[in-house]
Backbone as ProteinMPNN parsed JSONL, in Angstrom:
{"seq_chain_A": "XXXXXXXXXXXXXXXXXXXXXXXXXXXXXXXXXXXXXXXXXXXXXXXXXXXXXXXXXXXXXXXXXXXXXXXXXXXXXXXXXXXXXXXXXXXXXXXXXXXXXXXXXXXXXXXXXXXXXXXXXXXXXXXXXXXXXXXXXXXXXXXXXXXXXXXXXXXXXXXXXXXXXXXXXXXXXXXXXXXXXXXXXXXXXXXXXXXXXXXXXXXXX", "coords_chain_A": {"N_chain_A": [[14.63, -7.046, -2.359], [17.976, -8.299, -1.126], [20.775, -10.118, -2.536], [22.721, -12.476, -0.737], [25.282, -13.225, -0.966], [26.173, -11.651, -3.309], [25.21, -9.101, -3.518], [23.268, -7.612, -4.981], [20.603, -5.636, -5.967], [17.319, -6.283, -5.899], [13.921, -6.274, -6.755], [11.435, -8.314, -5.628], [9.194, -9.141, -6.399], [8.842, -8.829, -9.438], [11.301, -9.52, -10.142], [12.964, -7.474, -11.183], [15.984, -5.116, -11.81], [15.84, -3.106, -9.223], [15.743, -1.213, -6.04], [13.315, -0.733, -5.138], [13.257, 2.082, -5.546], [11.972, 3.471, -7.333], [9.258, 1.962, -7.904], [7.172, 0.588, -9.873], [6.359, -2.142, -10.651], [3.356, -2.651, -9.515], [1.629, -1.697, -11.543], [-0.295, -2.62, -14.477], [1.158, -3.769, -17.58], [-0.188, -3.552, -20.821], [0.249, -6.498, -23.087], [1.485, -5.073, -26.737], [0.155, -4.729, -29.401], [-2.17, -6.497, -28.769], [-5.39, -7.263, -28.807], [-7.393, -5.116, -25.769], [-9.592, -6.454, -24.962], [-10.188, -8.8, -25.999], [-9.694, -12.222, -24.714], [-7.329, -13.215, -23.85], [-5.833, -10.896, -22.984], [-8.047, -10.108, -21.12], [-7.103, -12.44, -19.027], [-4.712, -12.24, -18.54], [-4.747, -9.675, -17.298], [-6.161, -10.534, -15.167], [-4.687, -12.943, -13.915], [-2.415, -10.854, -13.476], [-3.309, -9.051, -11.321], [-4.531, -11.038, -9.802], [-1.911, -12.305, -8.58], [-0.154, -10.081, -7.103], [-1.937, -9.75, -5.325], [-2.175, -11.864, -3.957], [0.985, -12.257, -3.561], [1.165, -10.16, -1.541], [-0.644, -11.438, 0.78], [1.27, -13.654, 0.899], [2.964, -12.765, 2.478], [2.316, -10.877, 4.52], [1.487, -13.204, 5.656], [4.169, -14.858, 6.079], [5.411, -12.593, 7.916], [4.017, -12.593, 10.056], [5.671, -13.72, 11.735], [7.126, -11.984, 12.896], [5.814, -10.212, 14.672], [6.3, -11.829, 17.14], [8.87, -11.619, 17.024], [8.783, -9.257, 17.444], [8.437, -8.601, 19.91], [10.609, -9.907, 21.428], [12.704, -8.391, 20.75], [11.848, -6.032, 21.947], [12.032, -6.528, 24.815], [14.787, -7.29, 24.888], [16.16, -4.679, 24.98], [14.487, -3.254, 26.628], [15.803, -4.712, 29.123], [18.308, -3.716, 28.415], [18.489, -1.455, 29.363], [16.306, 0.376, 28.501], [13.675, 2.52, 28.63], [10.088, 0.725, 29.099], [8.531, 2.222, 27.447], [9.815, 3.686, 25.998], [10.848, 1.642, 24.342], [8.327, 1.18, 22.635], [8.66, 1.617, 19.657], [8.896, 0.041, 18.002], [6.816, -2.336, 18.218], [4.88, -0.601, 17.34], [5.983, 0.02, 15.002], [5.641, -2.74, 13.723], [3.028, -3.416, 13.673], [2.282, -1.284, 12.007], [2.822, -1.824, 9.979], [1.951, -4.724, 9.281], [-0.232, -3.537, 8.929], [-0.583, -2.751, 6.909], [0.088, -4.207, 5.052], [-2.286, -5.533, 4.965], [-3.987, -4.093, 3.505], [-2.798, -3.179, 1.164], [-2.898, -5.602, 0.062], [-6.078, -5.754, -0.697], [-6.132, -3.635, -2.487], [-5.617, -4.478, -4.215], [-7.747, -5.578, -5.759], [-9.276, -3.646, -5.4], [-8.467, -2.358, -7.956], [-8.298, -3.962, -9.825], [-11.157, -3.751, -10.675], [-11.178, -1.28, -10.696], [-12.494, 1.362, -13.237], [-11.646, 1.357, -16.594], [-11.191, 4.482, -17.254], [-10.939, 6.034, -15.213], [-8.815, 7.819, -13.002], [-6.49, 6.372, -13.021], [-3.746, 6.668, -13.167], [-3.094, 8.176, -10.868], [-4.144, 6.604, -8.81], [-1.952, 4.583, -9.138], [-0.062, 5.41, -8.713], [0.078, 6.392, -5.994], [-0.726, 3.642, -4.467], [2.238, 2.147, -5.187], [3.542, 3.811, -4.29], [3.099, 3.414, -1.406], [4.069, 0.838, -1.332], [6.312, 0.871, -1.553], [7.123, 2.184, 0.516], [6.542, 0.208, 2.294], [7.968, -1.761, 1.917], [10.539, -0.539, 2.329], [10.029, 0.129, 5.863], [9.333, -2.959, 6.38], [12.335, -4.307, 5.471], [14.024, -2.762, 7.368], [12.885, -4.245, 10.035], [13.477, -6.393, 9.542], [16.139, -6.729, 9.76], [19.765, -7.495, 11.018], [20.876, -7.599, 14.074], [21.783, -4.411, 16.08], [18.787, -1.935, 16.436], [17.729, 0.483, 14.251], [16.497, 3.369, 15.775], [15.726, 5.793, 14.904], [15.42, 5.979, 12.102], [13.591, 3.625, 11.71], [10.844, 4.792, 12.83], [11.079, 6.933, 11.431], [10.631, 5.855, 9.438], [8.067, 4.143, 9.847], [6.197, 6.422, 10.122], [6.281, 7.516, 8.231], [5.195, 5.366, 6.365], [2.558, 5.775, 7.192], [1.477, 7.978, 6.821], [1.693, 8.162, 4.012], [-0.176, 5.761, 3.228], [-2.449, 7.179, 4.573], [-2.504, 8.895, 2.427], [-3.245, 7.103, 0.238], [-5.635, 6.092, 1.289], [-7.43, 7.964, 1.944], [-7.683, 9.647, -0.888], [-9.403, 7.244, -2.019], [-11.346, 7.342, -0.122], [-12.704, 9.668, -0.502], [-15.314, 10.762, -1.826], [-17.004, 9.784, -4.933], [-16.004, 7.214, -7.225], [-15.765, 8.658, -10.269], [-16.038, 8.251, -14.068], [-14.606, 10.789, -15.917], [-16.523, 11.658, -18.026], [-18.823, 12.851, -18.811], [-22.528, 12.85, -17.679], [-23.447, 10.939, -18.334], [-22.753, 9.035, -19.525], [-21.366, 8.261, -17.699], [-18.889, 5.833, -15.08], [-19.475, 4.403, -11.794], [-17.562, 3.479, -9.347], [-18.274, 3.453, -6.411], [-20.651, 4.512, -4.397], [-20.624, 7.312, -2.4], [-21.519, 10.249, -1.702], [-23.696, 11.891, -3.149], [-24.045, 14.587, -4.68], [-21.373, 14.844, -5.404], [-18.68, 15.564, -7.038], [-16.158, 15.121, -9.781], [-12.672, 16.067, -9.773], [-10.833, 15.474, -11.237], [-8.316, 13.402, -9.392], [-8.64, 13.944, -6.174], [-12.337, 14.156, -5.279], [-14.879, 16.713, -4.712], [-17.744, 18.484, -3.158], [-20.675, 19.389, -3.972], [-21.961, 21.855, -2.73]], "CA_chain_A": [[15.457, -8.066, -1.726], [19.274, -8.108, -1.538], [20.918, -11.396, -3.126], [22.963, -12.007, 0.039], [26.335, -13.2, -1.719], [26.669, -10.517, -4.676], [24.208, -7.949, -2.487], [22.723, -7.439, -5.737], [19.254, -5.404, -5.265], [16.409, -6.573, -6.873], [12.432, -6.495, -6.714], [11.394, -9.491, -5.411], [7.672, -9.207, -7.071], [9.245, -8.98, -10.556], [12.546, -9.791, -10.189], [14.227, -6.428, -11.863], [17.072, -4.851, -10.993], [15.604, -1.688, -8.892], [15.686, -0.928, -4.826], [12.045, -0.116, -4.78], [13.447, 3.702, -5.392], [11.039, 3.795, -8.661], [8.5, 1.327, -7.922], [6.118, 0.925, -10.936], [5.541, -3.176, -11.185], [2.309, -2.621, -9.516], [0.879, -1.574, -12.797], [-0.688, -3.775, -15.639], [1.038, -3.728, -18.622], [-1.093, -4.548, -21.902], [0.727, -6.189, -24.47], [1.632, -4.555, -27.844], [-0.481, -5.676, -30.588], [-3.062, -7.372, -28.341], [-6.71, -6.23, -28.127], [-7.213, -4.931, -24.496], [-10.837, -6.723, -24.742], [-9.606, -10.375, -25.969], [-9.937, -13.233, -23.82], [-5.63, -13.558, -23.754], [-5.818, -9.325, -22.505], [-8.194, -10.153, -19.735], [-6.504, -13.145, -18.545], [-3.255, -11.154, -18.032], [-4.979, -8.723, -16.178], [-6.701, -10.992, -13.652], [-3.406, -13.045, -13.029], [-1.627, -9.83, -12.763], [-4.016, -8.742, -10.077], [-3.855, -11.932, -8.332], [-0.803, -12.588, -8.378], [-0.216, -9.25, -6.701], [-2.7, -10.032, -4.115], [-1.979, -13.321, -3.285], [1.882, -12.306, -2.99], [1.067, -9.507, -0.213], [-1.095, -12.712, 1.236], [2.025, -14.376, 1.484], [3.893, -11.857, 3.004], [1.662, -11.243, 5.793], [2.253, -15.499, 6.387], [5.788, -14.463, 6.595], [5.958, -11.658, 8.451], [3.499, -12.773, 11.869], [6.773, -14.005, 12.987], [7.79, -10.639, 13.415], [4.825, -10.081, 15.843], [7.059, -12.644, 18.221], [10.637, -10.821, 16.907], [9.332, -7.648, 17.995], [8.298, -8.815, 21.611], [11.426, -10.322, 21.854], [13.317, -7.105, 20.386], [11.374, -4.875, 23.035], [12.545, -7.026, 26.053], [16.016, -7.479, 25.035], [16.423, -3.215, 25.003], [14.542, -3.556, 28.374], [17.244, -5.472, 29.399], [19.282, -2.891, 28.28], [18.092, -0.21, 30.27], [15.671, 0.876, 28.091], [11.967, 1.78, 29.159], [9.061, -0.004, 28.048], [7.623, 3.185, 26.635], [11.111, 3.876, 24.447], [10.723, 0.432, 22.875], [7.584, 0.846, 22.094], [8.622, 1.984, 18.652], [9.072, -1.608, 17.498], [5.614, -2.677, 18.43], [3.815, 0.057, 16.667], [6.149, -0.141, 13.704], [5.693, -4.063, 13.147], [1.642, -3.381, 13.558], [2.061, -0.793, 10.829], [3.31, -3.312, 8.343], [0.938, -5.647, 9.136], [-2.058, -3.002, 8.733], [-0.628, -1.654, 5.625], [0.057, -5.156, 4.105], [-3.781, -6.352, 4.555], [-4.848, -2.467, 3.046], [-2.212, -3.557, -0.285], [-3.5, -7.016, -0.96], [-7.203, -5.197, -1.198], [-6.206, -2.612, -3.297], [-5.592, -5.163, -6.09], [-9.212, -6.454, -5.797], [-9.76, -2.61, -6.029], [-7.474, -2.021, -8.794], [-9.042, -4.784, -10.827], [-12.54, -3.382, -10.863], [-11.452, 0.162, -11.308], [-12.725, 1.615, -14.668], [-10.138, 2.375, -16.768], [-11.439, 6.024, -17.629], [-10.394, 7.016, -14.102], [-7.631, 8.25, -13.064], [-6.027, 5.554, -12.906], [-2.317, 6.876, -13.034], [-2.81, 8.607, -9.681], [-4.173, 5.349, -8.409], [-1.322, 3.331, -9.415], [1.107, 6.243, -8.136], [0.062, 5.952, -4.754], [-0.429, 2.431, -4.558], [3.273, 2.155, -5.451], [4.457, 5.063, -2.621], [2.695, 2.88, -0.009], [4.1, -0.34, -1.589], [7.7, 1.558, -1.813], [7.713, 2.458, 2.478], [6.461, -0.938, 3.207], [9.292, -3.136, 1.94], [11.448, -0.329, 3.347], [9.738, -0.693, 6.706], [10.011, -4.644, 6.33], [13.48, -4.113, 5.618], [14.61, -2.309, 8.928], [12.397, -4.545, 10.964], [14.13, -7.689, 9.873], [17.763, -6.233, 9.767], [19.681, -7.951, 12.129], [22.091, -5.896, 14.933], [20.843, -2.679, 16.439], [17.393, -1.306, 15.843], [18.37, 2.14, 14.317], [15.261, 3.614, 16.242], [15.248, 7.111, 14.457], [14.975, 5.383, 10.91], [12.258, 2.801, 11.741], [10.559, 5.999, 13.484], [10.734, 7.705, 10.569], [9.643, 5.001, 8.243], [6.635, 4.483, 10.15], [5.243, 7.526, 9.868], [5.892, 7.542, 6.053], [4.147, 4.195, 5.757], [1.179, 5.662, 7.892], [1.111, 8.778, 5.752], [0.99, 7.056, 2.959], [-1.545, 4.606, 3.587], [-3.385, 8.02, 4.6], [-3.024, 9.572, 1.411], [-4.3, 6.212, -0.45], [-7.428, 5.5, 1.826], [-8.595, 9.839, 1.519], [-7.783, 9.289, -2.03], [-10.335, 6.798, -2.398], [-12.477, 7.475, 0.461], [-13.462, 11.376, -0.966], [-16.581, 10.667, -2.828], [-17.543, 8.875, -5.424], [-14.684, 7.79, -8.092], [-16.458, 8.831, -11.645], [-15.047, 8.752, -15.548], [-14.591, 12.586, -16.213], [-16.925, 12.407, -19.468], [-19.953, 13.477, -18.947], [-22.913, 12.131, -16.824], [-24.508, 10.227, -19.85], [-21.519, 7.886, -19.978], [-20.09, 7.782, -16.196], [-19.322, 4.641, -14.377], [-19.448, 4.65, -10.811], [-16.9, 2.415, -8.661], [-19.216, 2.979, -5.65], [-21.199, 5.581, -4.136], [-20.29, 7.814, -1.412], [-22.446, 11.629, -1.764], [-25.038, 12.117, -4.471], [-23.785, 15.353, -5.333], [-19.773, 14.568, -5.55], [-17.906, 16.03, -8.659], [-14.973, 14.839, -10.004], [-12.298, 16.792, -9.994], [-9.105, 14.825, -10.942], [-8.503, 12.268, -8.249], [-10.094, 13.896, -5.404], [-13.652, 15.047, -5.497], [-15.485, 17.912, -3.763], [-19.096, 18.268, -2.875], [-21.25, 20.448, -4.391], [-22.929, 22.822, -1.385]], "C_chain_A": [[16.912, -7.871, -2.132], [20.199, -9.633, -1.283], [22.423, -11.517, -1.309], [24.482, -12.772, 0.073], [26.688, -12.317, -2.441], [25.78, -9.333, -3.99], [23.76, -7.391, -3.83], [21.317, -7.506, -5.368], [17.851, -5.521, -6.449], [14.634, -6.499, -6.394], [11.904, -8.075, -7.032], [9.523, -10.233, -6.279], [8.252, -8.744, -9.212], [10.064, -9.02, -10.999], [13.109, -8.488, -10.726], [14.959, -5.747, -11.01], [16.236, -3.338, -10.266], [15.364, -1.986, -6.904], [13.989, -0.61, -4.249], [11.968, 1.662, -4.528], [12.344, 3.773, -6.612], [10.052, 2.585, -8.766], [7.691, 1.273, -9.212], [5.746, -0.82, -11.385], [4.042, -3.813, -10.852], [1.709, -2.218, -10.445], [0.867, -2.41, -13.94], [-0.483, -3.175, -16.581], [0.962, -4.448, -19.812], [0.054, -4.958, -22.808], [0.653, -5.777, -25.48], [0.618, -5.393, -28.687], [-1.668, -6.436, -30.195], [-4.255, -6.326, -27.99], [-7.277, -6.504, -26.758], [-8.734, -5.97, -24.204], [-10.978, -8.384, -24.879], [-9.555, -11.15, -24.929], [-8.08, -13.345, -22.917], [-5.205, -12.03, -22.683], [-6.234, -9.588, -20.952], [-7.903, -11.145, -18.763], [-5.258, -12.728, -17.724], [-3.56, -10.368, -17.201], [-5.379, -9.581, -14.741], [-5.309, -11.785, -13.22], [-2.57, -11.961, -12.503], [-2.025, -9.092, -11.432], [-4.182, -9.626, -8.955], [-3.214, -12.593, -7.771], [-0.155, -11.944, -7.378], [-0.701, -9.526, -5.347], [-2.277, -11.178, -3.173], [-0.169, -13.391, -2.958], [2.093, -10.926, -1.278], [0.366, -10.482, 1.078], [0.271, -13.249, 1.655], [3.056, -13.42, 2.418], [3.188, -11.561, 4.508], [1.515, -11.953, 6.647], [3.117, -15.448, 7.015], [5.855, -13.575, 7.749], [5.122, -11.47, 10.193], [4.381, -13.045, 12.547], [7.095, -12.644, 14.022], [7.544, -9.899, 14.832], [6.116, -10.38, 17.319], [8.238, -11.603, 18.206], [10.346, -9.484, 17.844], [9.388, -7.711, 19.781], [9.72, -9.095, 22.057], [12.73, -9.007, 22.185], [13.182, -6.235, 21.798], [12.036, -5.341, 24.249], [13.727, -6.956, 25.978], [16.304, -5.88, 25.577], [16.148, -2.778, 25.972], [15.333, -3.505, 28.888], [18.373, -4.694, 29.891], [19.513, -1.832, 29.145], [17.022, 0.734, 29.489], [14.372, 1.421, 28.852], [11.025, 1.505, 28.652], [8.14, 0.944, 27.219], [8.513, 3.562, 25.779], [11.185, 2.775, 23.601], [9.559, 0.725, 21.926], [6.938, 1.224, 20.38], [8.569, 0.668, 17.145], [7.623, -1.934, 17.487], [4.694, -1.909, 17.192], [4.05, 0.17, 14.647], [6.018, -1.343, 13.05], [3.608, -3.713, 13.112], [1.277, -2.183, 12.34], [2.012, -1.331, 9.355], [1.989, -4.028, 8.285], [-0.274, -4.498, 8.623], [-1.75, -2.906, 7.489], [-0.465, -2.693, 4.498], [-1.43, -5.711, 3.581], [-4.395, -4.752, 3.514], [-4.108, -2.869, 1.578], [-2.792, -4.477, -0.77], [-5.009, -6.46, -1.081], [-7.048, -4.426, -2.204], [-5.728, -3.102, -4.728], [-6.852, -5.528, -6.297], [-9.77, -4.895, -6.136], [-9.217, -2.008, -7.657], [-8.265, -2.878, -9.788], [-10.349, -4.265, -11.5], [-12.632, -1.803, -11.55], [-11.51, 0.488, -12.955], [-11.465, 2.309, -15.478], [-10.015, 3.812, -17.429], [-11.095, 6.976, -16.88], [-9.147, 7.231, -14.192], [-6.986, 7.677, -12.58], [-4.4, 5.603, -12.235], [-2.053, 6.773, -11.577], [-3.254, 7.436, -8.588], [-2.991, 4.798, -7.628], [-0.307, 4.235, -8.249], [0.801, 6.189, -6.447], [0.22, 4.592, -4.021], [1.247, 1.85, -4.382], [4.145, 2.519, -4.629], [4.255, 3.889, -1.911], [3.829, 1.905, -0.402], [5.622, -0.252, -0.627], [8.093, 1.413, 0.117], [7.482, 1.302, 2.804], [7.552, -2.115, 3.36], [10.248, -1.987, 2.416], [11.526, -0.667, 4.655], [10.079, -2.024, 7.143], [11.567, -4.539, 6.57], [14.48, -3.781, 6.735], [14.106, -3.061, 9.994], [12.896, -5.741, 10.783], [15.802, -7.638, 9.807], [18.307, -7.145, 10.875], [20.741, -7.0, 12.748], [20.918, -5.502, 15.528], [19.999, -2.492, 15.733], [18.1, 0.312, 15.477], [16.4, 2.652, 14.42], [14.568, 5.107, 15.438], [15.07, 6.648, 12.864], [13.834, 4.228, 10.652], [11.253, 3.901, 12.065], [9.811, 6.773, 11.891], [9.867, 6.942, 8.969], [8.118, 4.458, 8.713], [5.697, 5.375, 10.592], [5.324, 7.89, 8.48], [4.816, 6.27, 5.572], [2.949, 4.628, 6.329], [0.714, 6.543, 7.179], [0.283, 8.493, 4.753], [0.264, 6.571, 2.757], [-2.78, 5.877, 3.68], [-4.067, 8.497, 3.191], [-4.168, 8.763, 0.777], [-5.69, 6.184, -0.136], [-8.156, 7.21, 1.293], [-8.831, 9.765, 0.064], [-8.676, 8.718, -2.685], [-11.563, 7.099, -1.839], [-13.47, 8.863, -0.089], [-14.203, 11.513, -1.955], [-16.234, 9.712, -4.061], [-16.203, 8.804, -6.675], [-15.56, 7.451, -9.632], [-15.782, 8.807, -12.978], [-15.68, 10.175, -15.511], [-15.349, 12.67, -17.429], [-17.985, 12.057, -19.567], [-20.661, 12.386, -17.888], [-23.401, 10.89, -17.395], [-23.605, 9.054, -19.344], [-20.567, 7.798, -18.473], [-20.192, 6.748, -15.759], [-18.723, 5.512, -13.141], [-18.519, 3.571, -10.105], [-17.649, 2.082, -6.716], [-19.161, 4.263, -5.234], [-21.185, 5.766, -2.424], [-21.485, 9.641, -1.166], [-22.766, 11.761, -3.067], [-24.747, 13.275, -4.916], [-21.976, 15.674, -5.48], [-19.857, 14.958, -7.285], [-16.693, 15.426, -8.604], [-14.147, 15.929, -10.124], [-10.766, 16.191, -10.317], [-8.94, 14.038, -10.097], [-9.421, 12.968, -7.287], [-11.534, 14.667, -5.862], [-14.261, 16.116, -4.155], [-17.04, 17.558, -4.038], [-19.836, 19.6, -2.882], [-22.322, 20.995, -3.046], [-24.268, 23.45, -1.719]], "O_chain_A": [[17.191, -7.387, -3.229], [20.317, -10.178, -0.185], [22.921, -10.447, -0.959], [24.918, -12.938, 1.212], [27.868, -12.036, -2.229], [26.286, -8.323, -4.48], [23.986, -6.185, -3.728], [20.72, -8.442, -4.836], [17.619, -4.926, -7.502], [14.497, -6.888, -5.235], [11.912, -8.759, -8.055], [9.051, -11.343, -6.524], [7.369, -8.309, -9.951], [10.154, -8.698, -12.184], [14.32, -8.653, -10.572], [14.788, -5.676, -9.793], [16.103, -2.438, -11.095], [14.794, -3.025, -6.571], [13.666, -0.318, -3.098], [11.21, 2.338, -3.833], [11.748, 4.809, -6.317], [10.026, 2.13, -9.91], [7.616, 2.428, -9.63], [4.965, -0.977, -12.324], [3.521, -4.804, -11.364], [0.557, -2.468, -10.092], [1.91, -2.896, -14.379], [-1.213, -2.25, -16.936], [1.572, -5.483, -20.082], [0.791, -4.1, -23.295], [-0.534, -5.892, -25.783], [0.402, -6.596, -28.543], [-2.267, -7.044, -31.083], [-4.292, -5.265, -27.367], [-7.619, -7.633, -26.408], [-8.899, -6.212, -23.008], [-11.648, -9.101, -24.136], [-9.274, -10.485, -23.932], [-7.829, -13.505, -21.723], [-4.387, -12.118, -21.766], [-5.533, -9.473, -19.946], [-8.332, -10.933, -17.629], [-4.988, -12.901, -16.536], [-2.795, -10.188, -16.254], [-5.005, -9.335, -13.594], [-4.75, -11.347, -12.215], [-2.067, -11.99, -11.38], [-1.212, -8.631, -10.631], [-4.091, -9.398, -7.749], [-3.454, -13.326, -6.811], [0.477, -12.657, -6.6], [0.036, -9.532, -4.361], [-2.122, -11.241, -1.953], [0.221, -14.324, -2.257], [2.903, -10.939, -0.35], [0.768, -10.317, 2.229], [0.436, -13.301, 2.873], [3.994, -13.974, 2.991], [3.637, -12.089, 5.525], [1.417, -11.806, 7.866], [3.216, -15.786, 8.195], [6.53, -14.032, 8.671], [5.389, -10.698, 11.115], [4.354, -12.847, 13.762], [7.226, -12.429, 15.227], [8.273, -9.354, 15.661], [6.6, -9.584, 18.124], [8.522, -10.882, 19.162], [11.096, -8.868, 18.602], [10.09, -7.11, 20.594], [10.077, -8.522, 23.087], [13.374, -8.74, 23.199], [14.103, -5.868, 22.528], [12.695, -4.467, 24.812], [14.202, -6.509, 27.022], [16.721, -5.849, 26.735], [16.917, -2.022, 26.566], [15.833, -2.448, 29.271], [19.065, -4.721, 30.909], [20.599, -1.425, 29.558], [16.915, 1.886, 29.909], [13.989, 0.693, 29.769], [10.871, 2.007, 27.538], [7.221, 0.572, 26.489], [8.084, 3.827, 24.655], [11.497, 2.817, 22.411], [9.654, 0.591, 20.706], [5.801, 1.215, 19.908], [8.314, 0.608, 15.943], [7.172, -1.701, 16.366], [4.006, -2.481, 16.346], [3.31, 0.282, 13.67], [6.215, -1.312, 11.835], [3.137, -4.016, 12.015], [0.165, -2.157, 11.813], [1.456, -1.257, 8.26], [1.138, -3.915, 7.402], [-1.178, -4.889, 7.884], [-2.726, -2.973, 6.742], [-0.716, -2.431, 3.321], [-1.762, -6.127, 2.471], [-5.448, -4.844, 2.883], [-4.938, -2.889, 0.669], [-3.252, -4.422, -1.91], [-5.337, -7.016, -2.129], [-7.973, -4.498, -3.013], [-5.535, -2.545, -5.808], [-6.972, -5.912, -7.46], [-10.616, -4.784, -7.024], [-9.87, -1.169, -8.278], [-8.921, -2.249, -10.618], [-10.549, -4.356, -12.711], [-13.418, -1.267, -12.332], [-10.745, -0.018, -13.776], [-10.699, 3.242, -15.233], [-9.01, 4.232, -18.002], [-10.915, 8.162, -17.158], [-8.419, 6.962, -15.147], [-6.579, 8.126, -11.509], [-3.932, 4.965, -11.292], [-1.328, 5.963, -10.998], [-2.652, 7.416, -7.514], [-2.813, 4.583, -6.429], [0.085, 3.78, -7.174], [1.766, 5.798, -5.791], [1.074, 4.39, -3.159], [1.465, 1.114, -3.421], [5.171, 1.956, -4.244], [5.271, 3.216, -1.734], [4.806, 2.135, 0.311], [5.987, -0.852, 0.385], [8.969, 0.793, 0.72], [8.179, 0.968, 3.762], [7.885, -2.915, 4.235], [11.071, -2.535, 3.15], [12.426, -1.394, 5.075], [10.888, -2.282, 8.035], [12.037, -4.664, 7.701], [15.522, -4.395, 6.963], [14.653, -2.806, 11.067], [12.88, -6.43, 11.803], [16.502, -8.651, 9.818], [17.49, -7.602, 11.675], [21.297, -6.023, 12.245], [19.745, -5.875, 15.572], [20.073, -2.722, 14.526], [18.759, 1.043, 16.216], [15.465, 2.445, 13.646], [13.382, 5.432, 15.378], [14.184, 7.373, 12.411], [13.31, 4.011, 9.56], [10.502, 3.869, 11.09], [8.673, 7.01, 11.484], [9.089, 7.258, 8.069], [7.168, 4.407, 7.931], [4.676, 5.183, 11.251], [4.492, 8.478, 7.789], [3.942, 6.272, 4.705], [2.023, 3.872, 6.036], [-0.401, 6.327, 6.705], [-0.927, 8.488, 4.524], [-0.292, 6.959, 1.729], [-3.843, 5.747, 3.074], [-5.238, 8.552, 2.815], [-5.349, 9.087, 0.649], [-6.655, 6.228, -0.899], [-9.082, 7.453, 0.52], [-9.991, 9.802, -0.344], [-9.028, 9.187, -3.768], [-12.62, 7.176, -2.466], [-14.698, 8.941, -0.039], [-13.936, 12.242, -2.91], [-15.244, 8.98, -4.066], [-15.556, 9.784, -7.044], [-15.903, 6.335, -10.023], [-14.756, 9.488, -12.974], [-16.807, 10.562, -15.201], [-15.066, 13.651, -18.117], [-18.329, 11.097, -20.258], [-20.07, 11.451, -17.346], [-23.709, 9.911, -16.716], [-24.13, 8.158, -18.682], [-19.423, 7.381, -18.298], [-21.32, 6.256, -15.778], [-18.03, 6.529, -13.111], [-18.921, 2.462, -10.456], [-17.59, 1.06, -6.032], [-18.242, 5.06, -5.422], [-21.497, 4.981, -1.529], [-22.145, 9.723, -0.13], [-21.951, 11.714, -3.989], [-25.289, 13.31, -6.021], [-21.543, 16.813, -5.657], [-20.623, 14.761, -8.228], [-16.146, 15.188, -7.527], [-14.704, 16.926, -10.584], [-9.753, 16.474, -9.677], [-10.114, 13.759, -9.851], [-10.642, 12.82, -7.335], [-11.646, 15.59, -6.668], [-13.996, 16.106, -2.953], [-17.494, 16.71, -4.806], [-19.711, 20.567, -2.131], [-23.309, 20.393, -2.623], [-24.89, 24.071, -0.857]]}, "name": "protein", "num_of_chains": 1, "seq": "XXXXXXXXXXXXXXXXXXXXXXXXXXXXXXXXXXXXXXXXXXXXXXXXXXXXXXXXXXXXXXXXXXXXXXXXXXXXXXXXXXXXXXXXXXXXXXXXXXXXXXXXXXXXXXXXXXXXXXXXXXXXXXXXXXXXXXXXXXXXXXXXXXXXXXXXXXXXXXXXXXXXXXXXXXXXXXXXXXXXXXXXXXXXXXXXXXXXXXXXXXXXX"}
């Protein structure tokens, strides 16, 4: 968000000073000195997870207007002399948001559950990308003025990317702790002979 007196840019999900160029307050961090297993530990984690959730929830509230804005958007450019197949970059980029906002507020309900033996990092690091194009996205779609059509364009095909990588990411077999079979948890089962291999997995032939 940008304070819209001092245009001072801040992260509106944890207030700090950053543009969403280095995203990273989607990740839970434990306090110092506190055991991760303590009642006070897992408290922190579940608000932090649905806090998370329940602010992409609200954002989704917010942002059905847009639905209307964009119809309105598309007709005015009509108007213009546009044709209804050159607008229709508005349309597809406000239905990207929306898909990619309901796919974020899940991925804290996934995020919660995941074991923390996985590979968590690469998780979070994607998670974060997506998060990163969507408030850009947002951003250009509530601008006001001119649509700059080759920068919405281009941001919704980074947010669709994105979103790709995450879902293959999870969808590509089964997500296992790397140590051993004795001791693996499973986050849910996809092929009976899936290996881990670092985030994605392969399938033994």
């Amino acid at each position: 968000m940008t304070c819209s007196k001092c245009s001072f840019k801040f992260c509106w999900i944890c207030l700090k000073n950053v543009d969403h160029q280095d995203h990273s307050c989607n990740k839970l961090q434990a306090e110092a000195g506190i055991d991760p297993n303590s009642a006070r530990a897992q408290l922190n984690k579940y608000a932090h997870f649905l806090n998370r959730y329940n602010i992409h929830q609200q954002s989704i509230l917010l942002e059905e207007k847009l639905r209307l804005v964009a119809d309105k958007t598309m007709q005015e450019l009509a108007d213009k002399g546009a044709s209804w197949i050159d607008v229709q970059y508005i349309k597809q980029a406000t239905d990207a948001l929306m898909e990619t906002r309901a796919i974020l507020k899940h991925t804290y309900i996934f995020g919660y559950f995941l074991p923390e033996k996985t590979n968590r990092e690469i998780f979070e690091f994607l998670q974060a990308d997506l998060e990163s194009g969507v408030e850009r996205l947002s951003g250009l779609l509530e601008a006001t003025g001119d649509k700059d059509r080759v920068r919405i364009l281009n941001a919704t095909e980074y947010v669709r990317q994105r979103q790709k990588n995450l879902l293959e990411g999870l969808a590509d077999g089964d997500i296992q702790v790397a140590i051993g079979k004795k001791n693996s948890e499973t986050v849910y089962t996809n092929e009976e002979n899936a290996k881990y291999d670092g985030w994605i997995y392969t399938v033994n032939r």
